[in-house]
N, C-alpha and C positions, 0 to 999 in steps of 0.2 A: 504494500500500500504506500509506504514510503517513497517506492520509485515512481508509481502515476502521481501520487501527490506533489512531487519533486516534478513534471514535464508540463501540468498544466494550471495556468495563472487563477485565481483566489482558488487551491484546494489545500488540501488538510486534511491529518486524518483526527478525526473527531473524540475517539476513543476509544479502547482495546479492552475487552473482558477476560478474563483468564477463568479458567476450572480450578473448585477446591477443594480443599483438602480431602472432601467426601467423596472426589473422585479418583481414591490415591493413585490409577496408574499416569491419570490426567494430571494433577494438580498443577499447577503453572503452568500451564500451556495453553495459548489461545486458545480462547470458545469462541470470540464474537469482535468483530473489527466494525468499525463503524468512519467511512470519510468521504469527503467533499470532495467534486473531481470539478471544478468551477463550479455550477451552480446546482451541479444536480448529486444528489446524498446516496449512498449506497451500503448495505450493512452484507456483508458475509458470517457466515456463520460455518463452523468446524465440525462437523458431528463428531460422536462419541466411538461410535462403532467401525469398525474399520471398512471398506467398499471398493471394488473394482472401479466403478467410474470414474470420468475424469470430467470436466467443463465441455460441455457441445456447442461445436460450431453452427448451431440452433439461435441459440442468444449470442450478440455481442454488442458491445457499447461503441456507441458512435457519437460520432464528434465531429462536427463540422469548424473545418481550420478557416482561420481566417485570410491565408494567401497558403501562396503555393512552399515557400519557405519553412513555415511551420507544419506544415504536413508532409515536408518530405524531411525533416528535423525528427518529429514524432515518428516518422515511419522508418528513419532509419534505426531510432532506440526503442521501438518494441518490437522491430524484427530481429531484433541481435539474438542469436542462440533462440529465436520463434521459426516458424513455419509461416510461410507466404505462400497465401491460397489461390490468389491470383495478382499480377503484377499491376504498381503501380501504374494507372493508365485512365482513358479518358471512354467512360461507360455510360451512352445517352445521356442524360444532363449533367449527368459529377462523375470528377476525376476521383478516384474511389481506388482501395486495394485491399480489401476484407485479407487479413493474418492473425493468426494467434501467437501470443506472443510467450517468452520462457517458462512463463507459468499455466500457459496451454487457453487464456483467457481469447477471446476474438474478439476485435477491433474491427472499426470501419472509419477511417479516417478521410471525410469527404469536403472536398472544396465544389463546393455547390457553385454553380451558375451565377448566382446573385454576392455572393461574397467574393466574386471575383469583380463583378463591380466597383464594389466600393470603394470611394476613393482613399490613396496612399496618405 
């Protein structure tokens, strides 16, 4: 969380829950992360039980960048050590390049039509 909170402007992470002591093989270890990625809040949570699954390239969080700069900024550090699902490029109205990134999350990093617009 650190590191998205660290790539995009007002985020933060809000706060971190830990397991206690009632959970002795958990005890200190995340349960529940709670941050700000600019304006929109997001809460993940850990389970207890162990799971085959991983994150689906079903859901990913998108962002629409404000120039071409910051989205090829963004897309070169959450592709690092990620999987790139299809290449940076320019798909019907947004330049768009859905990838999941080291931690298996998917991304959509899109410079829309209209915020190419806008003036510098």
């Amino acid at each position: 969380m650190n590191l998205y909170a660290s790539l995009f402007e007002d985020s933060e992470v809000l706060d971190v829950k830990y397991y206690g002591a009632e959970q002795k093989e958990l005890a200190g270890r995340v349960l529940q992360i709670r941050f700000r990625l600019s304006y929109q809040t997001f809460r993940c949570t850990i389970p207890p039980a162990p799971h085959e699954f991983d994150f689906t390239p079903s859901f990913s969080i998108f962002n629409a960048c404000d120039n071409e700069a910051q989205q090829i900024s963004l897309f070169q550090t959450l592709a690092a050590n990620g999987k790139i699902m299809i290449p940076l490029d320019n798909y019907a109205s947004v330049q768009d390049s859905p990838r999941s990134d080291r931690f298996s999350v998917s991304w959509q990093l899109n410079l829309l039509w209209f915020a190419m617009l806008k003036p510098s």
